[in-house]
BALOBA-1460 file (C-alpha; in Angstrom, 3 decimals):
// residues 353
<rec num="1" residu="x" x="14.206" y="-41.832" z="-28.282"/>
<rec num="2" residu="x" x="14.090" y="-45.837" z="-28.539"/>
<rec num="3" residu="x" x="10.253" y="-45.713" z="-27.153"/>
<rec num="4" residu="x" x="7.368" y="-43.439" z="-28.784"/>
<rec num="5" residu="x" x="4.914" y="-42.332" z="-26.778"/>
<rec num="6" residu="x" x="2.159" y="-43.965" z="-29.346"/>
<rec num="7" residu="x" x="4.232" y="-47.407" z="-28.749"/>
<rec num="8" residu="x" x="4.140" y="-47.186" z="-25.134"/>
<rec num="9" residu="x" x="0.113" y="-46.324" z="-25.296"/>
<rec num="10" residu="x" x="-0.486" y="-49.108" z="-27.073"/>
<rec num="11" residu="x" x="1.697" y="-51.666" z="-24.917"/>
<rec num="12" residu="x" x="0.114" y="-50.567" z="-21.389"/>
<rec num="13" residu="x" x="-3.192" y="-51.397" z="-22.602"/>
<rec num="14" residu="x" x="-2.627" y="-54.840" z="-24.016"/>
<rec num="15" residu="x" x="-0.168" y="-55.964" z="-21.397"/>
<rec num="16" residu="x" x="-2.926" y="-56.593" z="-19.077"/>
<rec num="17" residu="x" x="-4.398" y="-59.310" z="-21.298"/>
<rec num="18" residu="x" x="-1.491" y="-60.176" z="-23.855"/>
<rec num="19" residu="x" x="1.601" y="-60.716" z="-21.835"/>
<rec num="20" residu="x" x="0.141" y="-62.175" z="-18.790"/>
<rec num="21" residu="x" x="2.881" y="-64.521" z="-18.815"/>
<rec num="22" residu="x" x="5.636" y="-62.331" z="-18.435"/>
<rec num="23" residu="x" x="3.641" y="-60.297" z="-15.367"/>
<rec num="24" residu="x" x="3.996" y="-63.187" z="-13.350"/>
<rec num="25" residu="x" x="8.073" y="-62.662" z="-13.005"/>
<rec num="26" residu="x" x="8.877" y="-59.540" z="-10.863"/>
<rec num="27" residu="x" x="12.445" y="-59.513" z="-12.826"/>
<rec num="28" residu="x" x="13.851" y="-59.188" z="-8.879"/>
<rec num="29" residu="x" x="17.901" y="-59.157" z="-9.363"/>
<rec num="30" residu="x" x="18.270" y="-58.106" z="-5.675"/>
<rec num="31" residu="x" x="19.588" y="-61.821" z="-5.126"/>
<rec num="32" residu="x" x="19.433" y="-61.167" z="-0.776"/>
<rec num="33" residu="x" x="15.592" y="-60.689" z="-1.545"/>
<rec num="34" residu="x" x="15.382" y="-63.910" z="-3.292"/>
<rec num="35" residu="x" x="17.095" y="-65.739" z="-0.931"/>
<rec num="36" residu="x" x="14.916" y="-67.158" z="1.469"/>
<rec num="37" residu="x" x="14.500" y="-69.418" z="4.752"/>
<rec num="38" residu="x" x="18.020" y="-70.687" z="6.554"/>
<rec num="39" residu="x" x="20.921" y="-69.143" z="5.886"/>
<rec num="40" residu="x" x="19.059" y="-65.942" z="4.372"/>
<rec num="41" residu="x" x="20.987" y="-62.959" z="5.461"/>
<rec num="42" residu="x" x="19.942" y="-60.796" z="8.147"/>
<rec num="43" residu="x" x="22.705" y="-57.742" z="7.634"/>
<rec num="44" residu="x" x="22.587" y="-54.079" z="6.993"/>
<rec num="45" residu="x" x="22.958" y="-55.307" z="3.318"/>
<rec num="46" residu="x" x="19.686" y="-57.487" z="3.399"/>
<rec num="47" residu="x" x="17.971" y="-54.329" z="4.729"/>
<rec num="48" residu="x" x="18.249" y="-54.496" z="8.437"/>
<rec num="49" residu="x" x="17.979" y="-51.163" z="10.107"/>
<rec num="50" residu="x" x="21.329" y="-49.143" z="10.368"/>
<rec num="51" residu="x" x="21.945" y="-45.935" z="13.042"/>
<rec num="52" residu="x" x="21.641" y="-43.651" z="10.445"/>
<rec num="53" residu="x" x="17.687" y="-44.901" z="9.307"/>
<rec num="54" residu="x" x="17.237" y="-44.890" z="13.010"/>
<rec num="55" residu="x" x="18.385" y="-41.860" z="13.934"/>
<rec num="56" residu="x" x="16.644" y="-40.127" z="10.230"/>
<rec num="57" residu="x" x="12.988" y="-41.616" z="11.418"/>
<rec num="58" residu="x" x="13.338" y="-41.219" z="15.436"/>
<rec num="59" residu="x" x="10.931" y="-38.038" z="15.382"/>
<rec num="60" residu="x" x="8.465" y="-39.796" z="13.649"/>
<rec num="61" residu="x" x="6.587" y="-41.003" z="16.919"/>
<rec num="62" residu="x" x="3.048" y="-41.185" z="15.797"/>
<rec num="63" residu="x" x="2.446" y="-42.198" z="11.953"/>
<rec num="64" residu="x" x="-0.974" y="-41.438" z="12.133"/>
<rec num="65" residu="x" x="-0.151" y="-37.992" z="13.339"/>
<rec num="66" residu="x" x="2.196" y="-37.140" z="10.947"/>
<rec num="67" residu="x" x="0.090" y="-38.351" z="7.708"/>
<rec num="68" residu="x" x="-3.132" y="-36.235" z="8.634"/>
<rec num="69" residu="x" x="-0.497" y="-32.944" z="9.589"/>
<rec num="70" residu="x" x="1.176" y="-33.910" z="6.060"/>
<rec num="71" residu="x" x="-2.178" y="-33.432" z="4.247"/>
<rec num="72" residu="x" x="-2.919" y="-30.490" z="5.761"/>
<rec num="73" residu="x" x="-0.045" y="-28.991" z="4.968"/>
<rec num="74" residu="x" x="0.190" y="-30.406" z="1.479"/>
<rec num="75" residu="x" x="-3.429" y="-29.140" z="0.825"/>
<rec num="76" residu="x" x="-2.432" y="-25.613" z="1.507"/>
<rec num="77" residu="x" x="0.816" y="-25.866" z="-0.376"/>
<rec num="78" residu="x" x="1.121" y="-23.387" z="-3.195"/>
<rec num="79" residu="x" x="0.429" y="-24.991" z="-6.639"/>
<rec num="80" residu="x" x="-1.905" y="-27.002" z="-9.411"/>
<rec num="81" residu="x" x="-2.673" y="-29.841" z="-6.747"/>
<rec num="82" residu="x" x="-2.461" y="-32.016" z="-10.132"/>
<rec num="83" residu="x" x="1.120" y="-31.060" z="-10.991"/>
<rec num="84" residu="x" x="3.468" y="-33.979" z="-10.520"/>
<rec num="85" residu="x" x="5.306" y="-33.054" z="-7.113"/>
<rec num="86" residu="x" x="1.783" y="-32.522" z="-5.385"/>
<rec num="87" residu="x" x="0.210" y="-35.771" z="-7.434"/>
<rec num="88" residu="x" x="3.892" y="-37.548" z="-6.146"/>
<rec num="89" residu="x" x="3.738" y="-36.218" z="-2.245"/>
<rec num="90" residu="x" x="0.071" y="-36.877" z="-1.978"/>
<rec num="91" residu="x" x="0.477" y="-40.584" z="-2.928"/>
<rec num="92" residu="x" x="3.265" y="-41.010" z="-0.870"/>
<rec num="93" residu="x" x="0.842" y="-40.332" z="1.432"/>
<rec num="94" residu="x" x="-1.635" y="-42.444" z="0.570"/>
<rec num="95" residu="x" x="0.633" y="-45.424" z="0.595"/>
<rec num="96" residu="x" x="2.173" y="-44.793" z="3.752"/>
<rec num="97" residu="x" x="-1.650" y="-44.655" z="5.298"/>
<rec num="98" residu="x" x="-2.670" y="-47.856" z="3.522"/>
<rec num="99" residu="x" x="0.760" y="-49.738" z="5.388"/>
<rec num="100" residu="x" x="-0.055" y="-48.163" z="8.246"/>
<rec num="101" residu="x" x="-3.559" y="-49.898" z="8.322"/>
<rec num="102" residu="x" x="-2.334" y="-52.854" z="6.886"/>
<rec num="103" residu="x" x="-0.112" y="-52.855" z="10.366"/>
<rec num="104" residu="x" x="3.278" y="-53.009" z="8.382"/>
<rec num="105" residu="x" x="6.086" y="-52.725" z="11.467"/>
<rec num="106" residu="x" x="8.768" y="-52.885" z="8.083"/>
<rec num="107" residu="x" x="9.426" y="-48.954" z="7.980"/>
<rec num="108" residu="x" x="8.029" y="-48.857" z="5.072"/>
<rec num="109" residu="x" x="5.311" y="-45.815" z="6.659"/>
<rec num="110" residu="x" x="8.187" y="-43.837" z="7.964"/>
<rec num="111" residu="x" x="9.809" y="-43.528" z="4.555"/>
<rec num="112" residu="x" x="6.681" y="-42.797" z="2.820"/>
<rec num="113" residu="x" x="6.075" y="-39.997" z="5.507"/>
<rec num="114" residu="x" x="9.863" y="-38.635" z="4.421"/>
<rec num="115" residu="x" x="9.540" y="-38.532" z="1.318"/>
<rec num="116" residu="x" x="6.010" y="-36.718" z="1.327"/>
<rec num="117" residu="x" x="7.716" y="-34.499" z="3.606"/>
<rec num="118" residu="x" x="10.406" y="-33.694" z="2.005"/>
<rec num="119" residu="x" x="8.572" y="-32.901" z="-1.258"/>
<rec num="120" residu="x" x="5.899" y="-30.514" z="0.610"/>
<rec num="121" residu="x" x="8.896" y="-28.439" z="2.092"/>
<rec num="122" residu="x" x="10.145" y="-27.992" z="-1.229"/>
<rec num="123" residu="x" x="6.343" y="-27.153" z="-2.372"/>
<rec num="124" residu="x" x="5.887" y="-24.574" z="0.547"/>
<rec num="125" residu="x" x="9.436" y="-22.692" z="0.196"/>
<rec num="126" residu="x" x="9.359" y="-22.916" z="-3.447"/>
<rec num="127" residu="x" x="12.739" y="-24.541" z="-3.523"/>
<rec num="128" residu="x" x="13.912" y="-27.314" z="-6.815"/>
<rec num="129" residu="x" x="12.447" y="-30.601" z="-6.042"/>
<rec num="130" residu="x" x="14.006" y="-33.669" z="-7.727"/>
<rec num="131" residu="x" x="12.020" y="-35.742" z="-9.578"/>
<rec num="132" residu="x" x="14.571" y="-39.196" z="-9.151"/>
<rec num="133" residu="x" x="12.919" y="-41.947" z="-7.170"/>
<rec num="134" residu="x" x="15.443" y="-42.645" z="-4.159"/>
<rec num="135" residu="x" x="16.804" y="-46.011" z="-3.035"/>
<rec num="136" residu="x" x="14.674" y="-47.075" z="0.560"/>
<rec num="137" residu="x" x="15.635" y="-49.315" z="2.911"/>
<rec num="138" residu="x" x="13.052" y="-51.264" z="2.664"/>
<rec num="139" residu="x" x="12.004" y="-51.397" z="-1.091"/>
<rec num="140" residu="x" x="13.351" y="-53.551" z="-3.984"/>
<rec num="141" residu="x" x="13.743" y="-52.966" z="-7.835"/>
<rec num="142" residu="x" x="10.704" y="-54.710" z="-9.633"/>
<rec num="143" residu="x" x="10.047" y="-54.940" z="-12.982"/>
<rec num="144" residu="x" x="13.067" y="-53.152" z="-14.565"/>
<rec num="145" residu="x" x="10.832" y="-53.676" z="-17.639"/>
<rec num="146" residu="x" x="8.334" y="-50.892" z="-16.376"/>
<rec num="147" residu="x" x="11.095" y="-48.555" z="-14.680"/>
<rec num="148" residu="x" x="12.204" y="-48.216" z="-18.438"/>
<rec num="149" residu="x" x="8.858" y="-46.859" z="-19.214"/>
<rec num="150" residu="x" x="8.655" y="-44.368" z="-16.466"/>
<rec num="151" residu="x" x="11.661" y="-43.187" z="-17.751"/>
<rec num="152" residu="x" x="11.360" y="-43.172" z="-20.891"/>
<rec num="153" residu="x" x="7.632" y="-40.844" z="-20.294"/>
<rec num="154" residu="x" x="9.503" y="-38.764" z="-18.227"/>
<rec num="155" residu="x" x="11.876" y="-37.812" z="-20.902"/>
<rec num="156" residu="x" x="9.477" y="-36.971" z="-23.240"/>
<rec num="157" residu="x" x="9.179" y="-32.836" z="-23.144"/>
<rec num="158" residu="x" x="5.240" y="-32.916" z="-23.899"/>
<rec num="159" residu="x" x="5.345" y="-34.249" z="-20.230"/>
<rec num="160" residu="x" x="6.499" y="-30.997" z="-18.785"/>
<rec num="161" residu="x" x="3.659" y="-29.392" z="-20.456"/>
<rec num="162" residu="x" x="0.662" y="-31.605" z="-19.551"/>
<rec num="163" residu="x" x="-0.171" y="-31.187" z="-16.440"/>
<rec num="164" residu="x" x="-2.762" y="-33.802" z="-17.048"/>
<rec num="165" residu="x" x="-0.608" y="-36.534" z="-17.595"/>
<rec num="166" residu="x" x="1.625" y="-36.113" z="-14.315"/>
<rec num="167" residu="x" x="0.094" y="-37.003" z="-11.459"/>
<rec num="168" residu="x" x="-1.013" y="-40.785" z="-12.984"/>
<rec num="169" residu="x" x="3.061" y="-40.904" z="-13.747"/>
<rec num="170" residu="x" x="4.013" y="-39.680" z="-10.608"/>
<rec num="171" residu="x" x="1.821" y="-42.350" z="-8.904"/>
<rec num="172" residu="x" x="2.757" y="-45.164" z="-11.363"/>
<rec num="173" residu="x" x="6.550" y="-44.444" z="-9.340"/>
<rec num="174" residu="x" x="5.190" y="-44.207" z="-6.219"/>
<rec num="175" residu="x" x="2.734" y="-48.153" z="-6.827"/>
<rec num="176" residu="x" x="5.663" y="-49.683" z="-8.150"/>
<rec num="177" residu="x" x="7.968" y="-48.172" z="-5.020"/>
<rec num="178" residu="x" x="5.459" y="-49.999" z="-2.898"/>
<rec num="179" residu="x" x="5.048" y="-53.119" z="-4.874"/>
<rec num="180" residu="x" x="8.874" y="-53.285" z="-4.513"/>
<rec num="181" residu="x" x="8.123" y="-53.077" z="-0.614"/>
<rec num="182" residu="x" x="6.590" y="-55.806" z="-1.193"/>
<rec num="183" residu="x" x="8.799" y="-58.177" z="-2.667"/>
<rec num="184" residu="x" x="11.230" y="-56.719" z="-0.160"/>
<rec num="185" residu="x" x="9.294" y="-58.641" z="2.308"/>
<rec num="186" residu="x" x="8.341" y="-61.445" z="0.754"/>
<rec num="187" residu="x" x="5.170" y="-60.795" z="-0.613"/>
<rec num="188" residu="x" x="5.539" y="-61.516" z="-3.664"/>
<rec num="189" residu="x" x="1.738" y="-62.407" z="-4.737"/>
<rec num="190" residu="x" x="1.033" y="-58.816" z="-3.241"/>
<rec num="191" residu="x" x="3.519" y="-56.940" z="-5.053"/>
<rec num="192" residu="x" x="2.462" y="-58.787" z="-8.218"/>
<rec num="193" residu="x" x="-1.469" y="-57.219" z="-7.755"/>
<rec num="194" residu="x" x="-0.429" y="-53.787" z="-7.870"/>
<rec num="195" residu="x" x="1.368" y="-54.445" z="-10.969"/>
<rec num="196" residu="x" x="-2.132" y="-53.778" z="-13.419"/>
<rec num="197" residu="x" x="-2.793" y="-50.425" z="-11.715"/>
<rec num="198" residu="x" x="0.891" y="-49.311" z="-12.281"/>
<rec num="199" residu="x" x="0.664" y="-50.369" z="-16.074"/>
<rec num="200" residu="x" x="-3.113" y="-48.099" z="-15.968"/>
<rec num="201" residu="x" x="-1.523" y="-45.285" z="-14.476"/>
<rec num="202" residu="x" x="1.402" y="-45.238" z="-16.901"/>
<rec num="203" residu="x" x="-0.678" y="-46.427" z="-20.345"/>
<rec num="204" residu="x" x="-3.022" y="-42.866" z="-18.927"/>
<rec num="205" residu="x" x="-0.100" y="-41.055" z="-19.417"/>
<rec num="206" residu="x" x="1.518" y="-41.948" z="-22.056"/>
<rec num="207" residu="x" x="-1.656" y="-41.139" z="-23.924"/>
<rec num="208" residu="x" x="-2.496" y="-37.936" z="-21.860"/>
<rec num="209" residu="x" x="0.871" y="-36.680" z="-23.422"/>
<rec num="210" residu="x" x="-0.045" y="-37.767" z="-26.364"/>
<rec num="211" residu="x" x="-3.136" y="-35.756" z="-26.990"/>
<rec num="212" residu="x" x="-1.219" y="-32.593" z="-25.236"/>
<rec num="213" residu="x" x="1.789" y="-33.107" z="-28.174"/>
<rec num="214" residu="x" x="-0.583" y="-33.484" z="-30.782"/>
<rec num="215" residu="x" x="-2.427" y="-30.454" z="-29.277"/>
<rec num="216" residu="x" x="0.655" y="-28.142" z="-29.138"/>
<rec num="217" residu="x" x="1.511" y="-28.936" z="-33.027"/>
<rec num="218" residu="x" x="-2.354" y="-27.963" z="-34.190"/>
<rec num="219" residu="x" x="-2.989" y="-24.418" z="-34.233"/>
<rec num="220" residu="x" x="-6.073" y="-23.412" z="-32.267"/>
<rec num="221" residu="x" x="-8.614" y="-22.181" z="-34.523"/>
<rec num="222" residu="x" x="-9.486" y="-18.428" z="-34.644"/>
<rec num="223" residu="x" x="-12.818" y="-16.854" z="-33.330"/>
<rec num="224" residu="x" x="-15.347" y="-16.963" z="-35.865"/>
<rec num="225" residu="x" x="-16.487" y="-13.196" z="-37.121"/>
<rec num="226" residu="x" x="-19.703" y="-13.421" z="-35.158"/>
<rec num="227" residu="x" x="-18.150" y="-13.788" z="-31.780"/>
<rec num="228" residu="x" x="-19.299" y="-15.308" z="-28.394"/>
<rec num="229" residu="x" x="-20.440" y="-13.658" z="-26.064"/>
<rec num="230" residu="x" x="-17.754" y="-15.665" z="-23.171"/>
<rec num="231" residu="x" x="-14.972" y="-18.143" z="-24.284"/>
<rec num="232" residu="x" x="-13.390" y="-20.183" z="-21.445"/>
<rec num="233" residu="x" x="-9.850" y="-21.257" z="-21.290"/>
<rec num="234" residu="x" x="-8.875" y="-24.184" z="-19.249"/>
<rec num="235" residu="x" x="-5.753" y="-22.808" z="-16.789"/>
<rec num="236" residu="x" x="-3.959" y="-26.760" z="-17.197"/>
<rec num="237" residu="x" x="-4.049" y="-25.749" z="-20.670"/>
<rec num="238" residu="x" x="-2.766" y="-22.398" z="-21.043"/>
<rec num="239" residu="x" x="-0.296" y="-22.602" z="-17.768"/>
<rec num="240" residu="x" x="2.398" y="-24.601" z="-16.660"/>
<rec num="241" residu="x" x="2.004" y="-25.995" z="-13.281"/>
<rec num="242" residu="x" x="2.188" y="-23.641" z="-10.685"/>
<rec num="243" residu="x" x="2.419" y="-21.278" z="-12.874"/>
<rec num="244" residu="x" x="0.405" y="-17.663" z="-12.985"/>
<rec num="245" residu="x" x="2.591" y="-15.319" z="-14.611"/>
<rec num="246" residu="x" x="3.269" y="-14.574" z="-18.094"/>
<rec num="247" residu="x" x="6.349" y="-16.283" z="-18.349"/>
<rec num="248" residu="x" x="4.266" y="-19.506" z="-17.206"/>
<rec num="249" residu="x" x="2.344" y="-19.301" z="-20.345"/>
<rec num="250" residu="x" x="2.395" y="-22.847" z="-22.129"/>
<rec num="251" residu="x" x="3.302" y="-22.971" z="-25.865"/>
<rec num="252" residu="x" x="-0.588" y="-24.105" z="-26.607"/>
<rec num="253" residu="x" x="-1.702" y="-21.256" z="-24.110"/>
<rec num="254" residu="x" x="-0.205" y="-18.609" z="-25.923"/>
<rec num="255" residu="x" x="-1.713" y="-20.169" z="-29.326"/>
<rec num="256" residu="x" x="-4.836" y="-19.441" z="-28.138"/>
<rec num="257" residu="x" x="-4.967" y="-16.438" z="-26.969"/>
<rec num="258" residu="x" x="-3.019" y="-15.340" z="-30.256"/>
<rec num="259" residu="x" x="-6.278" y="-16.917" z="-31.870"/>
<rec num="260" residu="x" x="-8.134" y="-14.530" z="-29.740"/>
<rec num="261" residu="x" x="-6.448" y="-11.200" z="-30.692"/>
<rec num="262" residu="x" x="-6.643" y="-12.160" z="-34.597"/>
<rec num="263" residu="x" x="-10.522" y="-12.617" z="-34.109"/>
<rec num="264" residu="x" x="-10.985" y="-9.286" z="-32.300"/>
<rec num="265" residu="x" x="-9.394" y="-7.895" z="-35.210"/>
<rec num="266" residu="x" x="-11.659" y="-9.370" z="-36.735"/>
<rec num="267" residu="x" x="-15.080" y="-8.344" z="-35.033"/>
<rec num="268" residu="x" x="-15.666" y="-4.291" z="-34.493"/>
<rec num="269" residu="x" x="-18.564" y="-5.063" z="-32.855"/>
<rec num="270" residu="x" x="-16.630" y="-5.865" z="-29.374"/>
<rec num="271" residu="x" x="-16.259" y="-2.859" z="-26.836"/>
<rec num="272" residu="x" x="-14.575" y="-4.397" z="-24.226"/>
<rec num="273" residu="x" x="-13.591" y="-7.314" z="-22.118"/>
<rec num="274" residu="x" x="-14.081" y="-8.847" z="-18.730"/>
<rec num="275" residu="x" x="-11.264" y="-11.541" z="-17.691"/>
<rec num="276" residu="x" x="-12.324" y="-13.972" z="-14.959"/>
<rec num="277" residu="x" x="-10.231" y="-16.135" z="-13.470"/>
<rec num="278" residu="x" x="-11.290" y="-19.166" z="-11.420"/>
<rec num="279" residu="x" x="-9.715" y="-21.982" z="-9.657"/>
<rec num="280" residu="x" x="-10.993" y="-25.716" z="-7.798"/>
<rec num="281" residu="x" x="-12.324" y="-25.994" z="-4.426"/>
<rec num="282" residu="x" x="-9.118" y="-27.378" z="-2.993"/>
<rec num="283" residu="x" x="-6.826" y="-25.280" z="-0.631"/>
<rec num="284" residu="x" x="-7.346" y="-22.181" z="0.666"/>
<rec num="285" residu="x" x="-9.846" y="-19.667" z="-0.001"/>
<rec num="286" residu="x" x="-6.671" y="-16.712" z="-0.006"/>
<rec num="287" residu="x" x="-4.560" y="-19.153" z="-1.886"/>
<rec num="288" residu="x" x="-7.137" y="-19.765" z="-4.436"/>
<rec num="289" residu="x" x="-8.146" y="-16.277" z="-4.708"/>
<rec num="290" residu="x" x="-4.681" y="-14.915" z="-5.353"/>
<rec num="291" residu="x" x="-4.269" y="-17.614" z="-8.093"/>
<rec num="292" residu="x" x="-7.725" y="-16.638" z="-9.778"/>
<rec num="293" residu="x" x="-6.870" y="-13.172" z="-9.818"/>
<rec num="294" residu="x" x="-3.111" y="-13.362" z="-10.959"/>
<rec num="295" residu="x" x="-4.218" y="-15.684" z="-13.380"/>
<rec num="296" residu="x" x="-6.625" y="-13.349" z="-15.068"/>
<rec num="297" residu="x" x="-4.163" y="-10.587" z="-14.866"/>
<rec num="298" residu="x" x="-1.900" y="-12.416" z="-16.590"/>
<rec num="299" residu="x" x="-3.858" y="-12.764" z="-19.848"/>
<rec num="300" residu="x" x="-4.891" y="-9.200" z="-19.683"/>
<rec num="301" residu="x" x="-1.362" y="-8.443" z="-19.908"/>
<rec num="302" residu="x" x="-1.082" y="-10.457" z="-22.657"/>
<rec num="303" residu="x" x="-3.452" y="-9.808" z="-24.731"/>
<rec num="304" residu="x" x="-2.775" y="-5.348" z="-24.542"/>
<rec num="305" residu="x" x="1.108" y="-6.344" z="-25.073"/>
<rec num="306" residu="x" x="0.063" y="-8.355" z="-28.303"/>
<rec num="307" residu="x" x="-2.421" y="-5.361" z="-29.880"/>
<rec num="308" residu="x" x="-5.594" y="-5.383" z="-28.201"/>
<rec num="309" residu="x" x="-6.180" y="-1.682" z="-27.735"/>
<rec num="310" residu="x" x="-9.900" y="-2.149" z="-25.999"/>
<rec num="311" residu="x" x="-10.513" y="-2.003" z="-22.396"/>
<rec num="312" residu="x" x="-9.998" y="-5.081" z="-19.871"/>
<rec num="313" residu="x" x="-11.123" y="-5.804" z="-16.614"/>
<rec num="314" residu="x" x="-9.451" y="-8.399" z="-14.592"/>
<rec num="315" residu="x" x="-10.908" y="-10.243" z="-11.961"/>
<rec num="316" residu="x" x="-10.873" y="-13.502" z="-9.902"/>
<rec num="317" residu="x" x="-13.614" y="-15.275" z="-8.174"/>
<rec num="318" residu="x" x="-11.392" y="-17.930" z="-6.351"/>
<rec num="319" residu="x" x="-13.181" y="-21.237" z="-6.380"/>
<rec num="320" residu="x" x="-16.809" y="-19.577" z="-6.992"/>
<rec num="321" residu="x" x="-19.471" y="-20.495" z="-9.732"/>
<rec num="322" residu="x" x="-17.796" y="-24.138" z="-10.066"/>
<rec num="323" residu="x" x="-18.348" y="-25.663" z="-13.620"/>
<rec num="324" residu="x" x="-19.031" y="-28.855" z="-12.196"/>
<rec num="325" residu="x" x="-19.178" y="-30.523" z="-8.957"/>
<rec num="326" residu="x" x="-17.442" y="-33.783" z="-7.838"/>
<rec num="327" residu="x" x="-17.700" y="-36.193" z="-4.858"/>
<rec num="328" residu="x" x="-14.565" y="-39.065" z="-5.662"/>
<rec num="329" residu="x" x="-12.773" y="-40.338" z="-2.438"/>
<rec num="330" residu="x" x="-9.387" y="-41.015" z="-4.125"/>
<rec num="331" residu="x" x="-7.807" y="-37.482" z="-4.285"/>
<rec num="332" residu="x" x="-5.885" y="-38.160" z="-7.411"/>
<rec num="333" residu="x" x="-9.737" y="-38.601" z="-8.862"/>
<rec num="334" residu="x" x="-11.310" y="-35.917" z="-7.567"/>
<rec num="335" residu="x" x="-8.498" y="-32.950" z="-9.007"/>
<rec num="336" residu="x" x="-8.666" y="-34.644" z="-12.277"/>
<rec num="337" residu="x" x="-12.839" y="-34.670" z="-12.201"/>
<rec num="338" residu="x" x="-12.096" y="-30.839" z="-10.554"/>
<rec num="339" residu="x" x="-10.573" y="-29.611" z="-13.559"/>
<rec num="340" residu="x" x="-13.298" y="-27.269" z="-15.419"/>
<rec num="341" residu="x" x="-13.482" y="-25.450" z="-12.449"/>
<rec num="342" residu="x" x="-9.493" y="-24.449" z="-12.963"/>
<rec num="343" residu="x" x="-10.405" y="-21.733" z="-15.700"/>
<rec num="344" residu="x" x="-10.406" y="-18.638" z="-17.262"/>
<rec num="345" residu="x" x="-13.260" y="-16.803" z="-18.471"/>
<rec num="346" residu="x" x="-13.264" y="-14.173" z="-21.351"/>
<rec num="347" residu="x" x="-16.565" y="-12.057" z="-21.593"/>
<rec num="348" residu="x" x="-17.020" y="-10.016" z="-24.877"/>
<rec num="349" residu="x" x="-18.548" y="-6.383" z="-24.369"/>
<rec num="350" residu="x" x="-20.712" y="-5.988" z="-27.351"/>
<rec num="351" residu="x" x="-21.940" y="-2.327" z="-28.887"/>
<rec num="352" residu="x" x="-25.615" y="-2.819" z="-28.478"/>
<rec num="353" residu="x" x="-27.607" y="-3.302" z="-32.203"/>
């Protein structure tokens, strides 16, 4: 791979202050978005509206009415809501709110509604969402320089395993979709001030994936002989995203709770086990129930199928007993600062001295 992930780190956070310069160029080669004033072209090929836009965006009759019935449904939506198709829908949505009160008659807010749409279906039937980014009518290529990036995170495998280091990618495509909006129309000093928070987003995960490769290739450590009387397990860690069931397990999951049947080995003193599963505060309390309990299930099953002979109890307590408690605005904030609370908790029955 012609990029590292340590490279790329390193070259998101000192572009901001070190290649100022080069920032100021949008590297547009779109030369009909260049061209400006008389004689710029007003054709479908400039962007004007064609039947088949008109006709794909003609049941769209309120935009305010379809965002808020989006994020309802998108809330609900089975899934980690900081896996990268819910992180990608929901800030779709949040772009196509912020045109539509920035009064942006482009269509820029209808396509943002489709493609949020489109990517909650596929959430809600459970059907293979593409990850490409799509060509709009009314967005430009910017900063080929940064596409490259995307791409080359995107490629790397640890991504698919770091559930952490998603949703800032997926909204890195979704900024630099809009900032390409903007130079579609012209606004090129606008398009150019979204720019740092694209290059945050992706320098967050090129790290995140980072520290969840490095993670992966370091054995978790076993229990010590005088165990615990709880352990907790972090579900981003030890599931993919949406993910519940045994063949969901991560690579770094199953580590651990290896780690965890060598130390009971280690330790007569333990009786039994409780297993209790938890999850955030976001969607449904029956959605979030089911994926506490299935969750905890899960790594009972696990653990008897790998040796451990002692009795389990499974249970899940939904979004109960939160670990901590968080109050951010921006949703892509608040499941990141929600992520304790997505857990697993492992109680150790003791014989009593």
């Amino acid at each position: 791979m012609k990029f590292q992930l340590t490279i790329l780190a390193c070259a998101l956070a000192l572009s901001g202050c070190a290649d100022h310069a080069a920032r100021e160029s949008l590297g547009i080669e779109d030369v009909t978005v260049l061209k400006m004033g008389i004689g710029a072209s007003q054709n479908e090929a400039a962007g004007a509206a064609n039947k088949q836009w008109v006709e794909t965006y003609a049941t769209i009759v309120s935009s305010r009415t379809a965002i808020a019935s989006l994020q309802q449904r998108l809330d609900q939506s089975p899934g980690e809501k900081s896996s990268y198709f819910h992180a990608k829908a929901q800030c779709w949505l949040n772009a196509g709110e912020q045109a539509r009160l920035g009064n942006d008659h482009w269509g820029f807010v209808e396509e943002a509604i489709g493609q949020a749409a489109m990517i909650t279906m596929g959430l809600e039937n459970g059907t293979p969402l593409s990850a490409a980014n799509p060509a709009l009518r009314t967005v430009s290529t910017v900063r080929p320089d940064l596409w490259k990036i995307v791409n080359t995170i995107k490629g790397d495998s640890a991504i698919a395993q770091c559930p952490e280091a998603q949703q800032p990618l997926a909204c890195a495509e979704v900024e630099l979709m809009q900032a390409g909006h903007d130079a579609w129309t012209r606004s090129f000093s606008s398009a150019e001030k979204r720019l740092p928070e694209v290059q945050d987003n992706l320098r967050k995960s090129a790290e995140t994936a980072l520290q969840c490769k490095q993670a992966l290739q370091t054995p978790a450590p076993a229990p010590a002989a005088q165990a615990p009387q709880k352990i907790t397990l972090r579900a981003d860690s030890l599931f993919r995203f949406n993910g519940r069931s045994e063949a969901a397990i991560l690579p770094a999951g199953k580590q651990h709770l290896d780690a965890v049947v060598t130390g009971l080995k280690q330790v007569p003193a333990i009786r039994g086990l409780n297993i209790t599963g938890y999850a955030d505060r976001l969607g449904s309390d029956a959605y979030n129930q089911s994926l506490s309990l299935q969750r905890a299930q899960t790594v009972r099953q696990y653990l008897s199928k790998h040796g451990v002979t002692l009795p389990i109890t499974a249970q899940g307590q939904g979004s109960a007993n939160p670990v901590v408690n968080c109050q951010q605005t921006k949703r892509d904030e608040l499941v990141q600062c929600l992520a304790p609370n997505r857990r697993v908790e492992v109680e150790f029955v003791l014989t009593a001295p």
